[in-house]
Structure formats: structure tokens, C-alpha cells
C-alpha positions in Angstrom: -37.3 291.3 -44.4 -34.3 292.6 -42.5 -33.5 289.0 -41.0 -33.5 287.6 -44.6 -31.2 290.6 -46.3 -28.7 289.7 -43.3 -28.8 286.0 -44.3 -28.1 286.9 -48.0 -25.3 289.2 -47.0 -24.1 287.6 -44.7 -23.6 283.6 -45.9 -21.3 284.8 -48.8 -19.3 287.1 -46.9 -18.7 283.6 -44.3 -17.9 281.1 -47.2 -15.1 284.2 -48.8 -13.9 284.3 -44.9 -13.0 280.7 -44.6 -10.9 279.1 -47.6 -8.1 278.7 -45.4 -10.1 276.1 -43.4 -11.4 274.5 -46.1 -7.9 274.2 -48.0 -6.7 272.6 -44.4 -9.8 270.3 -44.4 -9.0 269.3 -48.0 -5.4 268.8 -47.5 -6.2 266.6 -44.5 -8.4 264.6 -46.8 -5.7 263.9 -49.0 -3.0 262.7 -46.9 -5.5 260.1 -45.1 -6.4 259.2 -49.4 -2.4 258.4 -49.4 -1.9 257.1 -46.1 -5.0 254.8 -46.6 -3.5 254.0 -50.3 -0.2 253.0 -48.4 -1.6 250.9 -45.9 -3.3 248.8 -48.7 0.1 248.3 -50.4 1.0 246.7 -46.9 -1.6 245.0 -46.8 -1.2 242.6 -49.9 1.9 241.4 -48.0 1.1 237.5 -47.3 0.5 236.3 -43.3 1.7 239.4 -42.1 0.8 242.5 -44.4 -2.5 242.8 -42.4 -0.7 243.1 -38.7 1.8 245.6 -40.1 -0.5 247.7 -42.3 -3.3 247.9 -39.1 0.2 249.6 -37.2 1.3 251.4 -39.9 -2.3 253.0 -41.0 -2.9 253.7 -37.1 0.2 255.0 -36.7 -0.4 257.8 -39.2 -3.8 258.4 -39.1 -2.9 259.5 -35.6 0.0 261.8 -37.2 -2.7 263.3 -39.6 -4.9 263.8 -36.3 -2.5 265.8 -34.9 -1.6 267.8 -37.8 -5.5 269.1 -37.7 -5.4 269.6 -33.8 -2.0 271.7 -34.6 -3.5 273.6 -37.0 -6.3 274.2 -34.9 -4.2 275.7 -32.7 -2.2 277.7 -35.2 -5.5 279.7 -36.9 -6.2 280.3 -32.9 -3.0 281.8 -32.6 -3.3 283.7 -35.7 -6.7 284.9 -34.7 -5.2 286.4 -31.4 -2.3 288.5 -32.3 -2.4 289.4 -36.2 -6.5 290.3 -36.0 -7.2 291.1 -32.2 -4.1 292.6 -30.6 -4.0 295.6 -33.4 -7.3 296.7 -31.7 -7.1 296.2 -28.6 -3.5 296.3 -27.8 -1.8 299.6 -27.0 2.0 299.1 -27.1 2.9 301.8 -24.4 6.1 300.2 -23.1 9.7 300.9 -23.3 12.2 299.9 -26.9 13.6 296.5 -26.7 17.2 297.0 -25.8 19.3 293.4 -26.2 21.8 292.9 -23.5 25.2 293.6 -24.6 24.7 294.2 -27.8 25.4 297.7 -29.2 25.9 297.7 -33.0 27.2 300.2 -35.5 24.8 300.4 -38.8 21.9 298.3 -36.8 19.3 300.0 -35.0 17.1 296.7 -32.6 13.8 298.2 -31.8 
């Protein structure tokens, strides 16, 4: 009984967790809608529309693969230093102090 109260609590509190991934999954979705939309524009070009439109869709599918490989990146990053390093972390060092510059009214910490 305990292992099904931990499923019900537990799925809903996953699915509120991750909108962020699923508005990146959806965006993805519909810039390869428009890319794909573009390259059949090309491809009503006569003789050479189907050469040019394979380059161009390939091209830019490639660009929207890379986009989701960024942002996998990015949520890694985010992951890292906004959620972990304020629990782990203790600052314990020194003030930054910027070489050479000494300011009246602004304080650099």
C-alpha cells in the first residue's frame, strides 16, 4: 500500500516538475513543422527544387538538432549551480576585488 501512495504522490509532483522540458520539446516540434513546411516550398521548384530543398531541410534540421543538444546542456547547467551549489557549496573565500578599479559610489563584491 505504501509503494502505490508513493506512485500517486509521486507521478504528479514529476509531470508539475518538468514543463520546461516539455515547452522545449514542443518548441522543437514546431520549428521542424516550419522548417519541413519550408523545404516543401523549395521543393515545388521545377528540376532542381528537390536538390536544393534536400540541402536546405538537412541543413536545418541539423540546426534544430543542435538547438536541443544546447538546451540539453543549458538545463544541465542550470541544474548544477542555481539548485545544487546553494546546498552544497560554502562560499568561504575572499571579496572579489577588480584590478585597478577603485570607485567612488560603487561597492564590487
Amino acid at each position: 500500500i505504501f509503494k502505490l501512495a508513493e506512485t500517486v504522490i509521486e507521478k504528479p509532483v514529476y509531470l508539475a516538475r518538468s514543463p520546461r522540458q516539455r515547452g522545449l520539446c514542443l518548441a522543437s516540434c514546431a520549428i521542424g513543422l516550419a522548417f519541413n513546411s519550408l523545404g516543401s516550398i523549395i521543393m515545388g521548384i521545377p528540376v532542381v527544387g528537390y536538390v536544393i530543398g534536400g540541402v536546405v531541410l538537412a541543413v536545418l534540421h541539423l540546426f534544430n538538432l543542435a538547438l536541443g543538444v544546447l538546451s540539453a546542456y543549458v538545463h544541465d547547467a542550470r541544474l548544477q549551480f542555481l539548485e545544487f551549489y546553494g546546498k552544497f557549496y560554502d562560499g568561504g573565500g575572499r571579496l572579489f576585488d577588480p584590478l585597478g578599479v577603485k570607485t567612488k559610489y560603487i561597492r564590487f563584491a
